[in-house]
C-alpha positions, 0 to 999 in steps of 0.5 A: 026144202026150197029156198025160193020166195016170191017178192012182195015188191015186184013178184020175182021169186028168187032164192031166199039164200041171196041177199035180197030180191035180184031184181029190186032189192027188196028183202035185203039187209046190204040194199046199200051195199058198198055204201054204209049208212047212215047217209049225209048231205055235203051243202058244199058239193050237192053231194050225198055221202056214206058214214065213210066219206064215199060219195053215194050220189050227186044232187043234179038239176042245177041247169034247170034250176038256174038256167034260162032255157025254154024248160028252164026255172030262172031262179036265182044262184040262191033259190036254186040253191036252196031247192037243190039244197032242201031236195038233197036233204030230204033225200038223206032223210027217206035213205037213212029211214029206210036204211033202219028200218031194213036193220029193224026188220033183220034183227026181228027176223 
């Protein structure tokens, strides 16, 4: 009996006895592995953090938020901080999401 399937994703088949399509990461329950859900936003440091306090990612763009460049925004410190602020938390909202519905759709299974 094959264990292969065909990614719904990205069309790769891979061996449905690894965690999750190779190449994309879809059908996996640990998509976020090392990391642990649920994900938060540190205002203090524009980072977004795990359950455990491990740093996932960093909020970036500050140069072109607030510089004053040719392809630069010229916002304020405060706009600028907002946006990246507003953008970090969204961030947090689509990865916690998607993070329970992977779980939903591994307790159905």
């Amino acid at each position: 009996m094959s264990a292969e399937t065909v990614c719904k994703a990205c069309g790769e088949e891979f061996d449905t006895r690894h965690n999750g399509c190779p190449v994309c990461g879809t059908g996996g329950t640990d998509v976020y592995r090392p990391f642990k859900p649920p994900f938060v936003y540190d205002v203090h440091g524009q980072l977004i953090n795990d359950s455990e306090g491990d740093r996932v990612l960093d909020m970036r763009g500050w140069g072109r938020l607030t510089g004053r460049g040719s392809r630069a925004a010229g916002f304020s410190d405060e706009l600028g901080a907002a946006i990246q602020d507003r953008i970090g938390r969204r961030v947090v909202e689509l990865m916690n999401a998607d993070a329970k519905r992977i779980e939903e759709e591994a307790e159905e299974a």
